[in-house]
Structure formats: structure tokens, C-alpha cells
C-alpha positions in Angstrom: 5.7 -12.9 16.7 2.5 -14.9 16.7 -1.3 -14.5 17.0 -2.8 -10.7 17.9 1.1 -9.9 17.6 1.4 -10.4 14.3 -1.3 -8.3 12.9 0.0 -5.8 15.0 3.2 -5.4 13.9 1.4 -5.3 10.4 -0.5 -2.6 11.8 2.3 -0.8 13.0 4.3 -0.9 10.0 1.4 0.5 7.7 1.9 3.5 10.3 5.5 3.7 9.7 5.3 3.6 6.0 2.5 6.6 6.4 4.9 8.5 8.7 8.2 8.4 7.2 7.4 10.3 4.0 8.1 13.5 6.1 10.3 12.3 8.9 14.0 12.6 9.3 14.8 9.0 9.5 17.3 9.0 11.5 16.0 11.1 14.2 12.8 8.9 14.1 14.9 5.3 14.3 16.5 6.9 17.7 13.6 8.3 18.9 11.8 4.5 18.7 14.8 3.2 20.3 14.6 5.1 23.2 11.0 4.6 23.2 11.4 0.7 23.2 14.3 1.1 26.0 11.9 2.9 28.3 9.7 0.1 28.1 12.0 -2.3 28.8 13.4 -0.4 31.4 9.9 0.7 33.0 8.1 -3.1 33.9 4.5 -1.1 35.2 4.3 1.3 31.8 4.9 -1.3 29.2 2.5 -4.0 30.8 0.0 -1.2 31.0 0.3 -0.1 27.3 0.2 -3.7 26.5 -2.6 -4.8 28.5 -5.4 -5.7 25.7 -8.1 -5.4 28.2 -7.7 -1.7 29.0 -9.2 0.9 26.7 -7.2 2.3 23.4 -7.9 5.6 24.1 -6.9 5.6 27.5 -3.5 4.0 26.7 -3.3 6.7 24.0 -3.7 9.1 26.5 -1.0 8.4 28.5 1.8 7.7 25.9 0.8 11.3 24.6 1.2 13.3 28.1 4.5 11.2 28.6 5.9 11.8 24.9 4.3 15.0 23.5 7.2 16.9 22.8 9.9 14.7 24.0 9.3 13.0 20.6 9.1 14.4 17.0 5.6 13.9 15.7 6.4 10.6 13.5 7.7 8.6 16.4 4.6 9.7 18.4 2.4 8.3 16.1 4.1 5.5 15.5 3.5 4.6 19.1 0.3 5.6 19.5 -0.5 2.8 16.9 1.4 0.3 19.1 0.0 1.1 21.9 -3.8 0.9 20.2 -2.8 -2.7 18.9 -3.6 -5.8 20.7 -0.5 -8.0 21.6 -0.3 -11.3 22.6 2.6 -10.4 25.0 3.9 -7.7 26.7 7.5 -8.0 26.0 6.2 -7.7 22.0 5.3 -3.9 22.2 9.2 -2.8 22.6 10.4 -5.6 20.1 7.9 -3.8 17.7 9.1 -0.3 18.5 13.2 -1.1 18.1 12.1 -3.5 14.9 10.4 -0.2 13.2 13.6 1.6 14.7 15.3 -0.2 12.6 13.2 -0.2 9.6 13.7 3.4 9.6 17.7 3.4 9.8 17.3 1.0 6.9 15.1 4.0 5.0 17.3 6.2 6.0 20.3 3.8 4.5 18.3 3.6 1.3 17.5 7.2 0.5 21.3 7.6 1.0 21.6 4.9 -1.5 24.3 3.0 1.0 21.3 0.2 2.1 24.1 -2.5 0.3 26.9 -0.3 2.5 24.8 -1.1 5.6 24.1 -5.2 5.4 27.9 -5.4 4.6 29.2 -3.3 7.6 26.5 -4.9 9.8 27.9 -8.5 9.0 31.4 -7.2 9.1 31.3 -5.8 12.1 30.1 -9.3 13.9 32.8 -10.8 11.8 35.4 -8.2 13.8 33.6 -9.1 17.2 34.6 -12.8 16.4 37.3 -12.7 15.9 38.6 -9.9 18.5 37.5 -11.3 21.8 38.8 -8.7 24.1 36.8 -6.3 21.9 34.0 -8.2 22.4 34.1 -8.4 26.3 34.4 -5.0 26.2 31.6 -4.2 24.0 29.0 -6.6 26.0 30.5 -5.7 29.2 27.0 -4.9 31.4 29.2 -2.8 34.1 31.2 -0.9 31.2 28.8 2.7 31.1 26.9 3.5 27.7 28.7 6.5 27.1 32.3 4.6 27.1 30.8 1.8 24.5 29.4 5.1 23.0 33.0 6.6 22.8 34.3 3.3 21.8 32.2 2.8 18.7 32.5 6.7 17.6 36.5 5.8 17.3 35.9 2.4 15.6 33.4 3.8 13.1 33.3 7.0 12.7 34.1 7.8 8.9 34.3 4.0 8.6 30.5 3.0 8.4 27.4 4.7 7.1 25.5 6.3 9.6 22.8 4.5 10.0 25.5 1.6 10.2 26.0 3.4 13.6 22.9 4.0 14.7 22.2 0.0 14.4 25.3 -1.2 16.0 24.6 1.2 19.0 21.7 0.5 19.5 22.9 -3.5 19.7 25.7 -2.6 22.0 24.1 -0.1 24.5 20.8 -1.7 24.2 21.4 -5.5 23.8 17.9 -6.2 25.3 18.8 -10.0 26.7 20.8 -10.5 23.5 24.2 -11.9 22.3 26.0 -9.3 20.2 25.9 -11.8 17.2 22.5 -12.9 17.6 21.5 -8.6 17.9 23.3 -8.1 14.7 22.0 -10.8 12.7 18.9 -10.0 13.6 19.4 -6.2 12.6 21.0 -7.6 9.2 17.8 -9.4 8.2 15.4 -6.7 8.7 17.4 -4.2 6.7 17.5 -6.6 4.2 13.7 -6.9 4.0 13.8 -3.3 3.3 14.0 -4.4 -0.3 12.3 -8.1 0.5 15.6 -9.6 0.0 17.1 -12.4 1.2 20.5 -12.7 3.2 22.8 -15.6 1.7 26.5 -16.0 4.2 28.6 -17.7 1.9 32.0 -19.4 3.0 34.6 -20.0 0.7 38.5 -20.7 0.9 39.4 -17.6 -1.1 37.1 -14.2 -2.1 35.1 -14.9 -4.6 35.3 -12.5 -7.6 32.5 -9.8 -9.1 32.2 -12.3 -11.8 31.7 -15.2 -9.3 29.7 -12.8 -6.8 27.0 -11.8 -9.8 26.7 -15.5 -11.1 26.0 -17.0 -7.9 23.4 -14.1 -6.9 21.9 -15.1 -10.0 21.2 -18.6 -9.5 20.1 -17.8 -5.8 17.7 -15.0 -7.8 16.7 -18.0 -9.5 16.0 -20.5 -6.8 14.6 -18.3 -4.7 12.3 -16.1 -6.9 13.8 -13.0 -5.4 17.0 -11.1 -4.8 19.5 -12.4 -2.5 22.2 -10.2 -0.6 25.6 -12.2 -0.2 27.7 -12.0 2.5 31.1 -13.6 1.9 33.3 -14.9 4.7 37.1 -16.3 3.5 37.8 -19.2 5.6 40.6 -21.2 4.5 39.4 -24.6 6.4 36.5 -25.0 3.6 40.2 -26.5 1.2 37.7 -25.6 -1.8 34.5 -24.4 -3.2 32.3 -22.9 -1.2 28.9 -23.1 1.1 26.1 -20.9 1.2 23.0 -20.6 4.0 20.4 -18.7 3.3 17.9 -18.8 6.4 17.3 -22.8 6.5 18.5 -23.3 3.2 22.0 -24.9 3.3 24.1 -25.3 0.1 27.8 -27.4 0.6 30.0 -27.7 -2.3 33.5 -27.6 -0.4 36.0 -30.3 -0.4 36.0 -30.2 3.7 32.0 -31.0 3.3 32.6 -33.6 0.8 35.1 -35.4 3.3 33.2 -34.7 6.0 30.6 -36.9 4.0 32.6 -39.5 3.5 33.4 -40.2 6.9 29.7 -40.0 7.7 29.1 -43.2 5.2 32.2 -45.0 6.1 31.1 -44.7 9.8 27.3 -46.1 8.9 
């Protein structure tokens, strides 16, 4: 987000923060989802909350006689604020709502202590899309109804993942909002680990790494980076050796395959 969108989401977030101290956090993170689908659903409502010439109090108004009780207090709030902000687009009033959505899954995740539980099943899981195809089609399937993908995922998950693991992932299947599954969970995966202001690092290597391997590496990314750095670890045996890591821009390549890949680059110049 840029511009008036930016401080609005800053605006928004200081709302959440105020907010959750009493919510239920889960309830609240579905309640903003379905508030963001609504107004991706409803074209006239969301350019009407958005529109930054019409009157706060007026677009308060009408998210309160469409939400009052349909919404637990928290959520209401929460988009009240949104809908008092300024945004420099339209379609950045639901991306706010489903972002603070998933801010408060991630609280949820961390007063469960199981917020390392959810970046691992969240990159995992888009891992298992990858490399199940059929599962895939099935889960991005636009003609397959909600409530089967809903079924689907209960059988997949259930007992397998934290909950708010669940939430997050449904919320990226049912609700993809113009999005590839990956990109969705990706997304998802950095904003939960913001919830600490961490940093995600995907790091490839021929065989798992050990703890011993896992700690010193986060160490030296700690290090580098001037702040913690959550590591997800993918096996892939066509690295031959060593191992890569990308954290956001940032890309590290110590395998053979990179080395020889280098090679051929200068042989070829």
C-alpha cells in the first residue's frame, strides 16, 4: 500500500492492537474476513466506504446499522476505523480488513504459544499443494462450492494444524481474492511472521539440516539482519550440496548446482 493507504493501515492497526486485549481472537480474525469478503463481494458498499470525499461520520453510520450485532464489538470497531481512514484506493479497505484478520489469527497463534507451529504449517501446506496437483485443482477450483473445500480442509487438517493454521488456510482457499494459492499463502506467512517483526528465510538444501545446523544458521541471519529470522527448510535433492537461503530480496547460494551453474555462466561470457 502507498500514500493515504499507508497511514491508514497504520491507523487501523493501532485500532487492532487497542481491541484485541479483550477479544476472542479467533472469532474476531473470522469476523474481519467476512467483513473484507462482503466488500469484495458488494462493488457499491466498498466504493462508498472508501470514497475519501464523503463524510466519516456518515460512512460510520452505515457500517454500524449493517454490522451492529452481526459482529462482536472488536471487529466493529475495527471497521469503523477503516472506514474513517482515507485510502488511496478502493480495493485497499478489504486488503486492510483480511490483513488485520490475519494479524489476529497470528495473536491468537501466539497466546497459544504455537505462532512457530503456524509459519511452519503455513509453508508446509503450499509445499503439499506443489507438489499434489490434483489437490491443488481441487482446492482452487472456482466451481467447486465453499462448503466442500470447507469439508476438504476439516479432513486434511483437522488435529493436524493449529487452529489458527486453519482459519488462515481457509480463508486462502474459500476466499482467494484474485490470488494464486501460493502467492495467498506466502503472503499469509509473512504477516504472521511480523507478529514478532521477524523475518522469513526459505532455505533449500539437499538433505535436512540439523537443530545444530538450524540454530547456527539463524544466528548468522540474526546477525546480518539485526533481527530474528524464521527458517523454512525445503529438502531438494537437485541443490547436490550445501544449501541456499532467500530472505525477501536477499539471496544466499552456497550449493554445488549454483556453483556449476556459475561456471557455465563465465565459460559462456
Amino acid at each position: 500500500m502507498r500514500g493515504l493507504s499507508r497511514t491508514a493501515l497504520t491507523e487501523v492497526e493501532e485500532r487492532f492492537n487497542t481491541a484485541a486485549v479483550s477479544a476472542d481472537l479467533g472469532a474476531l480474525a473470522e469476523e474481519l474476513f467476512a467483513v473484507a469478503d462482503l466488500l469484495d463481494r458488494e462493488h457499491g458498499l466498498r466504493r462508498g466506504l472508501s470514497d475519501p470525499s464523503r463524510p466519516a461520520e456518515q460512512k460510520e453510520s452505515v457500517v454500524r446499522s449493517l454490522l451492529q450485532g452481526k459482529v462482536g464489538d472488536a471487529a466493529l470497531e475495527i471497521t469503523v476505523a477503516a472506514v474513517r481512514a482515507k485510502w488511496s484506493r478502493a480495493g485497499d479497505l478489504p486488503d486492510a480488513l483480511e490483513r488485520i484478520g490475519v494479524m489476529s489469527a497470528a495473536a491468537e497463534a501466539e497466546s497459544d504459544r504455537r505462532l512457530d507451529d503456524v509459519e511452519d504449517e503455513l509453508f508446509r501446506f503450499g509445499r503439499i499443494l506443489a507438489a499434489n496437483p490434483e489437490l491443488r485443482r481441487a482446492l482452487a477450483d472456482l466451481a467447486v462450492p465453499a462448503e466442500r473445500k470447507r469439508d476438504l480442509l476439516a479432513t486434511l487438517l483437522a488435529g493436524k494444524a493449529a487452529p489458527s493454521t486453519i482459519r488462515l488456510v481457509t480463508q486462502v482457499v474459500v476466499h482467494p481474492r484474485g490470488r494464486s494459492l501460493e502467492s495467498a499463502l506466502e503472503e499469509f506467512g509473512w504477516i504472521v511472521a511480523r507478529a514478532r517483526e521477524r523475518l522469513v528465510g526459505v532455505v533449500r538444501s539437499a538433505v535436512p539440516l540439523t537443530q545444530q545446523q538450524k540454530q547456527r544458521l539463524a544466528a548468522w541471519l540474526r546477525a546480518t539482519y539485526g533481527r530474528d529470522v524464521h527458517l523454512n527448510v525445503e529438502v531438494d535433492p537437485k541443490v547436490l550440496g550445501g544449501f541456499s537461503v532467500r530472505v525477501g530480496d536477499d539471496y544466499i547460494d552456497t550449493t554445488i548446482a549454483g556453483r556449476i551453474e556459475e561456471v557455465r555462466r563465465r565459460l559462456a561470457g
